[in-house]
PyMOL Python script that loads the backbone (N, CA, C, O; Angstrom):
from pymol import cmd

cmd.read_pdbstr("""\
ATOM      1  N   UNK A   1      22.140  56.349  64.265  1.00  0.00           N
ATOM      2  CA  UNK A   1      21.887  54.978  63.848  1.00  0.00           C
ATOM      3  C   UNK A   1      22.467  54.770  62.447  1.00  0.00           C
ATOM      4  O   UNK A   1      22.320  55.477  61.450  1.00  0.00           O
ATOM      5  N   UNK A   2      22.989  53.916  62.563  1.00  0.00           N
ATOM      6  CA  UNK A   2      23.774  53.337  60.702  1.00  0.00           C
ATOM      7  C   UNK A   2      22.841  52.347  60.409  1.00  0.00           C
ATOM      8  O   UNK A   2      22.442  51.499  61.207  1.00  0.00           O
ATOM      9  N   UNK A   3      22.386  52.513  58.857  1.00  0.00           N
ATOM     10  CA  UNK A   3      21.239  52.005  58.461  1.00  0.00           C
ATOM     11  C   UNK A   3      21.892  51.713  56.471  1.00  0.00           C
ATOM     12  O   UNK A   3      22.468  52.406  55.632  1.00  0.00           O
ATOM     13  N   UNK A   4      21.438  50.539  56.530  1.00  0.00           N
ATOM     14  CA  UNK A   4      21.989  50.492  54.915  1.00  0.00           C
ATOM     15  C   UNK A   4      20.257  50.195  54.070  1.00  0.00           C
ATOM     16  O   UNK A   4      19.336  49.463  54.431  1.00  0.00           O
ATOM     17  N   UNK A   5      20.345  50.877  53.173  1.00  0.00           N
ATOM     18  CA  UNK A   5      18.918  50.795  52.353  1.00  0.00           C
ATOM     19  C   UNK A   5      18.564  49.777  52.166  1.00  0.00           C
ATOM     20  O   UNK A   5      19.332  48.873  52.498  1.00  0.00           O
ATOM     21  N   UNK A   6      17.372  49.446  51.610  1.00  0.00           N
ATOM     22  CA  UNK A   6      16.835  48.235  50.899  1.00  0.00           C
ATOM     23  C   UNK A   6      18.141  47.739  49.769  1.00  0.00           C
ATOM     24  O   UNK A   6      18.385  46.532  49.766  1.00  0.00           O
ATOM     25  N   UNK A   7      18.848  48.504  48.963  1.00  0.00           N
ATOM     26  CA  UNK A   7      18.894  48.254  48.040  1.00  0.00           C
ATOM     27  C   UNK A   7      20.584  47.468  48.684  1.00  0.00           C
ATOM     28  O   UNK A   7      21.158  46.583  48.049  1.00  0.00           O
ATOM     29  N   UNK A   8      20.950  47.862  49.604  1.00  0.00           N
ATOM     30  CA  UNK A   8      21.871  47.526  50.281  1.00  0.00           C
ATOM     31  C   UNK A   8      21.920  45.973  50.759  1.00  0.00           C
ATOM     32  O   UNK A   8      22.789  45.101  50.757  1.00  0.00           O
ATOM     33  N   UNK A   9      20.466  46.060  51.199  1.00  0.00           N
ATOM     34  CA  UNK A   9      20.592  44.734  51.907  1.00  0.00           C
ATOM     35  C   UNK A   9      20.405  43.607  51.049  1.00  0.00           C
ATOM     36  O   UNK A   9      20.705  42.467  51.405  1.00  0.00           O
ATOM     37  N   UNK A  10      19.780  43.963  49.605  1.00  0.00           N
ATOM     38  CA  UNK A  10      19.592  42.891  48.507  1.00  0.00           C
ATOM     39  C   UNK A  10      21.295  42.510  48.340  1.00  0.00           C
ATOM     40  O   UNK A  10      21.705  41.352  48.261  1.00  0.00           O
ATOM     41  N   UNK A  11      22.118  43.650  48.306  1.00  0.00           N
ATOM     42  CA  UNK A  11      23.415  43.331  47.624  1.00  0.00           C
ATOM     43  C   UNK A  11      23.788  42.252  48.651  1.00  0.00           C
ATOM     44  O   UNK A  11      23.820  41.044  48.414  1.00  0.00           O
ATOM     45  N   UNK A  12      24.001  42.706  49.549  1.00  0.00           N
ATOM     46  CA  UNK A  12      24.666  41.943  50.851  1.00  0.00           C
ATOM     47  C   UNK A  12      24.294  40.236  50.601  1.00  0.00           C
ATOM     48  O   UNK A  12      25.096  39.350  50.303  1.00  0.00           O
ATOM     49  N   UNK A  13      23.029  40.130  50.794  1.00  0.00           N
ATOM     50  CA  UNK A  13      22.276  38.643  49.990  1.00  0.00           C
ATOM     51  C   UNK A  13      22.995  38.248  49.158  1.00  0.00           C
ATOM     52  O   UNK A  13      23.558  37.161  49.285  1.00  0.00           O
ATOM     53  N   UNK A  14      23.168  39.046  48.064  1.00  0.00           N
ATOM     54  CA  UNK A  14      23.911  38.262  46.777  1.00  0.00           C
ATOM     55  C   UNK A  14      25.089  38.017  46.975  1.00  0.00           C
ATOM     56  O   UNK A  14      25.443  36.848  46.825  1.00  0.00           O
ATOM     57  N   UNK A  15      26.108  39.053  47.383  1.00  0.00           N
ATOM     58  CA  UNK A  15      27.040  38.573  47.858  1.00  0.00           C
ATOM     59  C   UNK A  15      27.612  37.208  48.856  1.00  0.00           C
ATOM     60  O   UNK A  15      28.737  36.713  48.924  1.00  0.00           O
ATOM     61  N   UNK A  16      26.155  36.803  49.673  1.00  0.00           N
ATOM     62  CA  UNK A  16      26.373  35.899  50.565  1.00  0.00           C
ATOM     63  C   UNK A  16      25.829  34.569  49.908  1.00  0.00           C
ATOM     64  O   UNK A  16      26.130  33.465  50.363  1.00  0.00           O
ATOM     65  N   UNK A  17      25.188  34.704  49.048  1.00  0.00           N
ATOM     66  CA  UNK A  17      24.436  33.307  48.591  1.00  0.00           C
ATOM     67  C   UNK A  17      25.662  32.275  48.301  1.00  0.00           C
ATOM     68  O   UNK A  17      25.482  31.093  48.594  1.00  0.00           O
ATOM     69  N   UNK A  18      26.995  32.713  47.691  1.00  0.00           N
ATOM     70  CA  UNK A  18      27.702  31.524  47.157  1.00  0.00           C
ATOM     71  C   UNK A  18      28.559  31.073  48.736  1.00  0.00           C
ATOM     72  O   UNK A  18      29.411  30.197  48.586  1.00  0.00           O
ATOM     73  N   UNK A  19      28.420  31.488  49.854  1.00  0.00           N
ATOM     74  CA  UNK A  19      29.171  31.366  50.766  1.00  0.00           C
ATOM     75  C   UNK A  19      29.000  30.164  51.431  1.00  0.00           C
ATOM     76  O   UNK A  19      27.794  30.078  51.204  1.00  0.00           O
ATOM     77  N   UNK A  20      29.271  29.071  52.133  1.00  0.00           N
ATOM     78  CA  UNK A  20      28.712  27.742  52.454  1.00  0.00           C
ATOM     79  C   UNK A  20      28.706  28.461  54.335  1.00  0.00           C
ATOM     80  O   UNK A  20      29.571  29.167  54.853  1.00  0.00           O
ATOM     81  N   UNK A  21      27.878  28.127  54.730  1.00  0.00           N
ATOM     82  CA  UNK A  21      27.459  28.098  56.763  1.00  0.00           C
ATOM     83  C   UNK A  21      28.866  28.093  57.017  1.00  0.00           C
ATOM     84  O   UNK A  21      29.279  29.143  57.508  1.00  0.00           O
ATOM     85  N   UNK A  22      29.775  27.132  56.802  1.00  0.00           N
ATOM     86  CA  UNK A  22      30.802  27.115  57.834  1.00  0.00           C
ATOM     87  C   UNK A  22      32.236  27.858  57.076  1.00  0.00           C
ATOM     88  O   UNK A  22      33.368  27.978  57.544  1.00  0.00           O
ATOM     89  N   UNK A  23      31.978  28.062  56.441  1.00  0.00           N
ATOM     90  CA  UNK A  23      33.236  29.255  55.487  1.00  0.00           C
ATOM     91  C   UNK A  23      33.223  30.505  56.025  1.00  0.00           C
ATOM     92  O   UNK A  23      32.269  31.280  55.960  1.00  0.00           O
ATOM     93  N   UNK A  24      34.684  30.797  56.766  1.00  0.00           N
ATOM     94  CA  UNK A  24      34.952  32.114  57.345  1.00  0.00           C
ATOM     95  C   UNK A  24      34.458  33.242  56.601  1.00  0.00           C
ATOM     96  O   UNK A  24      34.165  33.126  55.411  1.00  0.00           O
ATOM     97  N   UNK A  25      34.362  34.179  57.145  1.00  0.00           N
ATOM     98  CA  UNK A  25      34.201  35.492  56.298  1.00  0.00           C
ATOM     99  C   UNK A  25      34.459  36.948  57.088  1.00  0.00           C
ATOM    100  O   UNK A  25      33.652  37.453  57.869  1.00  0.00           O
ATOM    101  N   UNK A  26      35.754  37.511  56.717  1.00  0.00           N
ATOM    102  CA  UNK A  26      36.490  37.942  57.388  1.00  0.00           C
ATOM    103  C   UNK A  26      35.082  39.375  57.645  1.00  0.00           C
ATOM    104  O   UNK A  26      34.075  39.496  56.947  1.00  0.00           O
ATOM    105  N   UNK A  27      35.475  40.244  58.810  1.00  0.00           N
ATOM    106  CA  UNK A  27      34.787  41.605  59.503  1.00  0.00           C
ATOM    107  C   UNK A  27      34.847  42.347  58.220  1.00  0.00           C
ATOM    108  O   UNK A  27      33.814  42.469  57.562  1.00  0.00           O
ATOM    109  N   UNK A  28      36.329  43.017  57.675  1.00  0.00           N
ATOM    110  CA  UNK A  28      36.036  43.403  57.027  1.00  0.00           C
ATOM    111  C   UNK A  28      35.770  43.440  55.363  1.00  0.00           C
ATOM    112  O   UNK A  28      36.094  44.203  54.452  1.00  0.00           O
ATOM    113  N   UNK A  29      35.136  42.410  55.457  1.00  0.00           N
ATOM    114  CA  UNK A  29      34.261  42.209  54.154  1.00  0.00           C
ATOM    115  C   UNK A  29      33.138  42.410  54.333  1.00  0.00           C
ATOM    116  O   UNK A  29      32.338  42.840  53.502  1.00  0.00           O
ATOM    117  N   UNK A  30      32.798  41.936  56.183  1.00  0.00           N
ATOM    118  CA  UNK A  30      31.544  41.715  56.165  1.00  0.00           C
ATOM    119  C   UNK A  30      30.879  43.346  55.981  1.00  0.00           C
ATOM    120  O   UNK A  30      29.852  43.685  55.393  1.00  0.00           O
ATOM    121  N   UNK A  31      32.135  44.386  56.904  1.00  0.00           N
ATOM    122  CA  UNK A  31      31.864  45.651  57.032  1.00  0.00           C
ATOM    123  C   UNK A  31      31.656  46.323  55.587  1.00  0.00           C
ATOM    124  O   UNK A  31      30.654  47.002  55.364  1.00  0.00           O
ATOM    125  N   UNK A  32      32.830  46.065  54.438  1.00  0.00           N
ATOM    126  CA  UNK A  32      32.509  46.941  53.128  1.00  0.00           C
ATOM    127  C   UNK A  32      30.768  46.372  53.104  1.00  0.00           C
ATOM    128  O   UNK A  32      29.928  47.272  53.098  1.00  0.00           O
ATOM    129  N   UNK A  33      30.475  45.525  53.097  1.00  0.00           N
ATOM    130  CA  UNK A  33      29.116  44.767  52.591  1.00  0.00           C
ATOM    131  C   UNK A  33      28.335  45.349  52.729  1.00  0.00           C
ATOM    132  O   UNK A  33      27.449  45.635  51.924  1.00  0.00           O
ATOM    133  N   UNK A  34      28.462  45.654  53.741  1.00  0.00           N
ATOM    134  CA  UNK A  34      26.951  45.922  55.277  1.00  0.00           C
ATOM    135  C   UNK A  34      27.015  47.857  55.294  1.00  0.00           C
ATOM    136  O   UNK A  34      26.084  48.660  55.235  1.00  0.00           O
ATOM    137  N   UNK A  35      27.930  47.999  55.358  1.00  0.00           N
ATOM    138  CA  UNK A  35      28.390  49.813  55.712  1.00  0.00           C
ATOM    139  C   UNK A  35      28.377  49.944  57.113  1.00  0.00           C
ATOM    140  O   UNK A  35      28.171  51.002  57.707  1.00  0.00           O
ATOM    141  N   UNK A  36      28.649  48.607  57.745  1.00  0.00           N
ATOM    142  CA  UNK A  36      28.925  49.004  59.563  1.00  0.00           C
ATOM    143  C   UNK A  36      29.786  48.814  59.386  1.00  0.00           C
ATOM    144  O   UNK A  36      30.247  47.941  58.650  1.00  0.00           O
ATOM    145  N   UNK A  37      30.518  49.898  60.275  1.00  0.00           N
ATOM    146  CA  UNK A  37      32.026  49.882  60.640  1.00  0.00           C
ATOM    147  C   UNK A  37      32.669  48.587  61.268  1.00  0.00           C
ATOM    148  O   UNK A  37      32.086  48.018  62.190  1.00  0.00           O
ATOM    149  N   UNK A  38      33.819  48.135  60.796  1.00  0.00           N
ATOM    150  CA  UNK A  38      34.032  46.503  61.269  1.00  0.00           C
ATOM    151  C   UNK A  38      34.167  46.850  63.082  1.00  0.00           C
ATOM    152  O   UNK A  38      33.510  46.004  63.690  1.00  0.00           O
ATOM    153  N   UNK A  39      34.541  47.410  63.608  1.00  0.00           N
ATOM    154  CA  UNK A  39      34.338  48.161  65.346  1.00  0.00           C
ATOM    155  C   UNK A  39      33.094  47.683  65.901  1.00  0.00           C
ATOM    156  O   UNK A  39      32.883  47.133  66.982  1.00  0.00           O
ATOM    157  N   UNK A  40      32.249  48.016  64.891  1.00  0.00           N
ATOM    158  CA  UNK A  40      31.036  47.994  65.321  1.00  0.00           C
ATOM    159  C   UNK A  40      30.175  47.130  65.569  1.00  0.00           C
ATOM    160  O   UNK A  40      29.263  47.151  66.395  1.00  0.00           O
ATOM    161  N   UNK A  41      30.709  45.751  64.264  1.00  0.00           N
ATOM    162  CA  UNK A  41      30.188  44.663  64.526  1.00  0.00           C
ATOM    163  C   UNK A  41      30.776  43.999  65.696  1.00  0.00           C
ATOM    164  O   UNK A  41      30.009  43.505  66.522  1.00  0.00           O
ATOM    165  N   UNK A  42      32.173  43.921  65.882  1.00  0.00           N
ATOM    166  CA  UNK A  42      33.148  43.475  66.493  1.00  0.00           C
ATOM    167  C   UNK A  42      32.186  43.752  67.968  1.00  0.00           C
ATOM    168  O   UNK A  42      31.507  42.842  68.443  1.00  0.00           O
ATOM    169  N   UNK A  43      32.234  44.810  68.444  1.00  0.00           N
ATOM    170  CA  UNK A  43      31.698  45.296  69.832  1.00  0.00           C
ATOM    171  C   UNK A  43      30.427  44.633  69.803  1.00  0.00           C
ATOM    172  O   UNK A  43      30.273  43.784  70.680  1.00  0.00           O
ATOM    173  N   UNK A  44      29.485  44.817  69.006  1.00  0.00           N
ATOM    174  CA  UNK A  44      28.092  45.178  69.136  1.00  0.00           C
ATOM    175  C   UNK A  44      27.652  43.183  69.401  1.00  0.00           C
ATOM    176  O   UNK A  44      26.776  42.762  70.156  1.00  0.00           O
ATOM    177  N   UNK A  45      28.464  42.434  68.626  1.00  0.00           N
ATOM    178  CA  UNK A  45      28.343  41.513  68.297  1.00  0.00           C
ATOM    179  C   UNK A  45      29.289  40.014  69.364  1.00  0.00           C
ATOM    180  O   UNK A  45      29.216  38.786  69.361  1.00  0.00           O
ATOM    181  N   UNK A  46      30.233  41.236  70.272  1.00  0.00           N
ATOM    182  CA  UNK A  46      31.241  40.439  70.955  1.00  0.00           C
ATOM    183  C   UNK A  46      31.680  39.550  70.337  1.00  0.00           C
ATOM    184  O   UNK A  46      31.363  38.375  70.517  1.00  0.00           O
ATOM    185  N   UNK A  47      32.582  40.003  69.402  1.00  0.00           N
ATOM    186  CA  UNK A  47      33.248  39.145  68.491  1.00  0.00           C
ATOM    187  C   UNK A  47      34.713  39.437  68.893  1.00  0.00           C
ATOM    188  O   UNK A  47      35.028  40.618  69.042  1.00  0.00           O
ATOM    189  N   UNK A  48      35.716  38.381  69.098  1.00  0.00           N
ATOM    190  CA  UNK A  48      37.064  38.638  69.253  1.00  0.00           C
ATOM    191  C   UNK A  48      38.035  38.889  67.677  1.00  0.00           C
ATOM    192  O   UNK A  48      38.807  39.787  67.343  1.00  0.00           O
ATOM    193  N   UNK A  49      37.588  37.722  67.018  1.00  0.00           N
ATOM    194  CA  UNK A  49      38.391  36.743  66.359  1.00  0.00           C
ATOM    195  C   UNK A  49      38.016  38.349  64.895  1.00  0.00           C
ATOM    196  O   UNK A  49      37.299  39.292  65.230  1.00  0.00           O
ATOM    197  N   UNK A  50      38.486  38.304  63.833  1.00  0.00           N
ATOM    198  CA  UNK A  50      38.536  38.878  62.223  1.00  0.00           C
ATOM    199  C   UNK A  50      37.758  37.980  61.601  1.00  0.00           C
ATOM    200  O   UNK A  50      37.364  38.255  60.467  1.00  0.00           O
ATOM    201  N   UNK A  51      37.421  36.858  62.154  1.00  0.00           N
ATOM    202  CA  UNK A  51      36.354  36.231  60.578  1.00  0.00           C
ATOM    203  C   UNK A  51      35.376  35.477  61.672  1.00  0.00           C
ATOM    204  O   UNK A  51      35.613  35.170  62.840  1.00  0.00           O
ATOM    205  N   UNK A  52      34.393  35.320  61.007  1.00  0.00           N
ATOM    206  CA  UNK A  52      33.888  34.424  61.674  1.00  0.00           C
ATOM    207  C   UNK A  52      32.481  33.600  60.444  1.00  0.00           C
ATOM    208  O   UNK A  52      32.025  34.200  59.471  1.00  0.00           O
ATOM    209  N   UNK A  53      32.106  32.313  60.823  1.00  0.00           N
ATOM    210  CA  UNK A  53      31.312  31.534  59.831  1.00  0.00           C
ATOM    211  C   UNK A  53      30.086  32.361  59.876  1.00  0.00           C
ATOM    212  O   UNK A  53      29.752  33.022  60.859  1.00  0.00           O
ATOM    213  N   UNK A  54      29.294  32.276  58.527  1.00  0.00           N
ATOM    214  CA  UNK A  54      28.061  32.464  58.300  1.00  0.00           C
ATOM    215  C   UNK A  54      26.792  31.913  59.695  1.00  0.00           C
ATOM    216  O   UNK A  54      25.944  32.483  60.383  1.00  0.00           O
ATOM    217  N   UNK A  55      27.242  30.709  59.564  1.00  0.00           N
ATOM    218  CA  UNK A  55      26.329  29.869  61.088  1.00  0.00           C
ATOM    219  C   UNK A  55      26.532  30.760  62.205  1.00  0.00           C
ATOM    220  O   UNK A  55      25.628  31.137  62.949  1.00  0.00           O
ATOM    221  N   UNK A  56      27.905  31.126  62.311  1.00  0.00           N
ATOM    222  CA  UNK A  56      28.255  31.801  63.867  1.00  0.00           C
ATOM    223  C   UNK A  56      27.575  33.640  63.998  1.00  0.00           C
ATOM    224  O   UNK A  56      27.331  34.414  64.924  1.00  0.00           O
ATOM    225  N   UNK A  57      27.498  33.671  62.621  1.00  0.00           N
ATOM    226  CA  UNK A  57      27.054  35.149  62.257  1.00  0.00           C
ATOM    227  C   UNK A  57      25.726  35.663  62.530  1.00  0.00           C
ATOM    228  O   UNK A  57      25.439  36.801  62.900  1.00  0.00           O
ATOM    229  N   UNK A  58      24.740  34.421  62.240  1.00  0.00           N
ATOM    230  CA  UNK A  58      23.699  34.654  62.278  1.00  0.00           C
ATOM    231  C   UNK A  58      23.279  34.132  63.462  1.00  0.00           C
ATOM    232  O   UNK A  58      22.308  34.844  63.720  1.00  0.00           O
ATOM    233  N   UNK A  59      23.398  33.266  64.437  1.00  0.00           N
ATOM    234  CA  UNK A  59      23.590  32.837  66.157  1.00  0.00           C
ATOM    235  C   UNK A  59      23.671  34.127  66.303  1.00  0.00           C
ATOM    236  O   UNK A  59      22.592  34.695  66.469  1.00  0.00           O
ATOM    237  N   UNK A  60      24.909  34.973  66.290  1.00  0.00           N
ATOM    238  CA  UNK A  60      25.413  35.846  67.049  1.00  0.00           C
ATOM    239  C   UNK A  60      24.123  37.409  67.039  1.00  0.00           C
ATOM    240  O   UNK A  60      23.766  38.134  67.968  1.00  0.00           O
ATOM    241  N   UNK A  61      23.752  37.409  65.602  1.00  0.00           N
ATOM    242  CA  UNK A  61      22.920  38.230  64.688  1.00  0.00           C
ATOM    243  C   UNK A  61      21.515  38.155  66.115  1.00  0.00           C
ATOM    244  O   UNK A  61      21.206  38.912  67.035  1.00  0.00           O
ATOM    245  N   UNK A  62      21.084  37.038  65.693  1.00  0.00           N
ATOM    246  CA  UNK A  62      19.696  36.811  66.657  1.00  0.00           C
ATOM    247  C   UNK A  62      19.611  37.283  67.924  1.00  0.00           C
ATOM    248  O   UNK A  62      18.789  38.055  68.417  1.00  0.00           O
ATOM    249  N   UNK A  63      21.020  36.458  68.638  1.00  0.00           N
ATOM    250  CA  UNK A  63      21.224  36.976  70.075  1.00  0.00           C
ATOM    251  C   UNK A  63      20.883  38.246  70.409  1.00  0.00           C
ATOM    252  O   UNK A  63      20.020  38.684  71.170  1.00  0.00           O
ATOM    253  N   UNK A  64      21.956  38.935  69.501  1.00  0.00           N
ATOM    254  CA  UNK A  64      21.786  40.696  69.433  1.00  0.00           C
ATOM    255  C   UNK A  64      20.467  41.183  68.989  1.00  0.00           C
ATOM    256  O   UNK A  64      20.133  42.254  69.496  1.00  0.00           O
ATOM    257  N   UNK A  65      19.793  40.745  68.314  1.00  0.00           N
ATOM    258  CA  UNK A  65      18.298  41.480  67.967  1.00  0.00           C
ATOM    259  C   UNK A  65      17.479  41.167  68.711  1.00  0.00           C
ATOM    260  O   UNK A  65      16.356  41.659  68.596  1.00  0.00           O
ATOM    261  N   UNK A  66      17.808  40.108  69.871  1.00  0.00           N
ATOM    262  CA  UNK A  66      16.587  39.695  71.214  1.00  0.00           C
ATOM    263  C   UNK A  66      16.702  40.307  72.352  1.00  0.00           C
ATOM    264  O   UNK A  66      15.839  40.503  73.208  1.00  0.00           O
ATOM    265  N   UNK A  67      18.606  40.822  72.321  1.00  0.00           N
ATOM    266  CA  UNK A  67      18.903  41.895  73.542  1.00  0.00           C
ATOM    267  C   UNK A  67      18.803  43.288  73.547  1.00  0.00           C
ATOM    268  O   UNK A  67      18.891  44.154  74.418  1.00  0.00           O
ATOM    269  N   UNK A  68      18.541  43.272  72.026  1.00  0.00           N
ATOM    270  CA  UNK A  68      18.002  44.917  71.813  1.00  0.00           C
ATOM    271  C   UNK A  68      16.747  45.168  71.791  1.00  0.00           C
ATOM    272  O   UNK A  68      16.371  46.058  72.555  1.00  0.00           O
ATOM    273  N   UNK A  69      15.948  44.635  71.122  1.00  0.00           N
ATOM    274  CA  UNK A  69      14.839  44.392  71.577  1.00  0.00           C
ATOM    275  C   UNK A  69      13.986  44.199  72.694  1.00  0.00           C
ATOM    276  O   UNK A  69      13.041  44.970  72.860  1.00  0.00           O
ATOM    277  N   UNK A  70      14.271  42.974  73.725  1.00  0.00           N
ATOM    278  CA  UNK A  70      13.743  42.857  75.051  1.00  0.00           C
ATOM    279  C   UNK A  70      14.184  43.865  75.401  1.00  0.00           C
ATOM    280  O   UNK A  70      13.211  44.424  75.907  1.00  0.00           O
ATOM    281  N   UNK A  71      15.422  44.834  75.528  1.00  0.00           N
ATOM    282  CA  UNK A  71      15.590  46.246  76.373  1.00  0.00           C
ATOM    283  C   UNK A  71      14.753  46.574  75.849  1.00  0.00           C
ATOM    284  O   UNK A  71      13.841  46.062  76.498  1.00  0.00           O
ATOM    285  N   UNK A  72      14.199  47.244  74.866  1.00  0.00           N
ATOM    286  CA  UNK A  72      13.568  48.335  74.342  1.00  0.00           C
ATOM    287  C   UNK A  72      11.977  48.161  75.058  1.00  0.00           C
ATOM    288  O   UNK A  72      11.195  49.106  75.162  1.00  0.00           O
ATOM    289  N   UNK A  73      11.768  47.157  75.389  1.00  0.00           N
ATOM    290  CA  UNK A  73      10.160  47.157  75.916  1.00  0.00           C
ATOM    291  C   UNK A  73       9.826  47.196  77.445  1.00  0.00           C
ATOM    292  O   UNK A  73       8.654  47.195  77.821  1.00  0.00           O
TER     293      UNK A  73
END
""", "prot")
cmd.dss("prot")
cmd.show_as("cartoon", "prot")
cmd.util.cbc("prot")
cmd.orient("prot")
């Protein structure tokens, strides 16, 4: 499992606060950010495209934490 610390995920925040919902933001930025391999989001996330919006990120984000989840129970 790839796991980024607390202290990780504050950065990631800061980094994202000046970003507006619909402003691209390419994989791998999102990957240096995060410490997931850009592959990983790409797959995990069924993402085609290298950037995708904050709005589309977090849609996509949820989806994935309701399909991992409902499996798990």
């Amino acid at each position: 499992m790839i796991t980024t610390g607390i202290s990780g995920t504050k950065t990631v925040k800061n980094k994202f606060e000046n970003i507006a919902e619909n402003e691209k933001v390419s994989l791998d930025t999102l990957a240096e950010l995060t410490g997931f391999p850009k592959e990983f989001i790409q797959d995990e996330l069924g993402l085609i495209s290298d950037q995708i919006t904050l709005k589309n990120l977090r849609t996509n984000m949820l989806k994935y934490l309701e399909s991992v989840t409902s499996s798990a129970t």
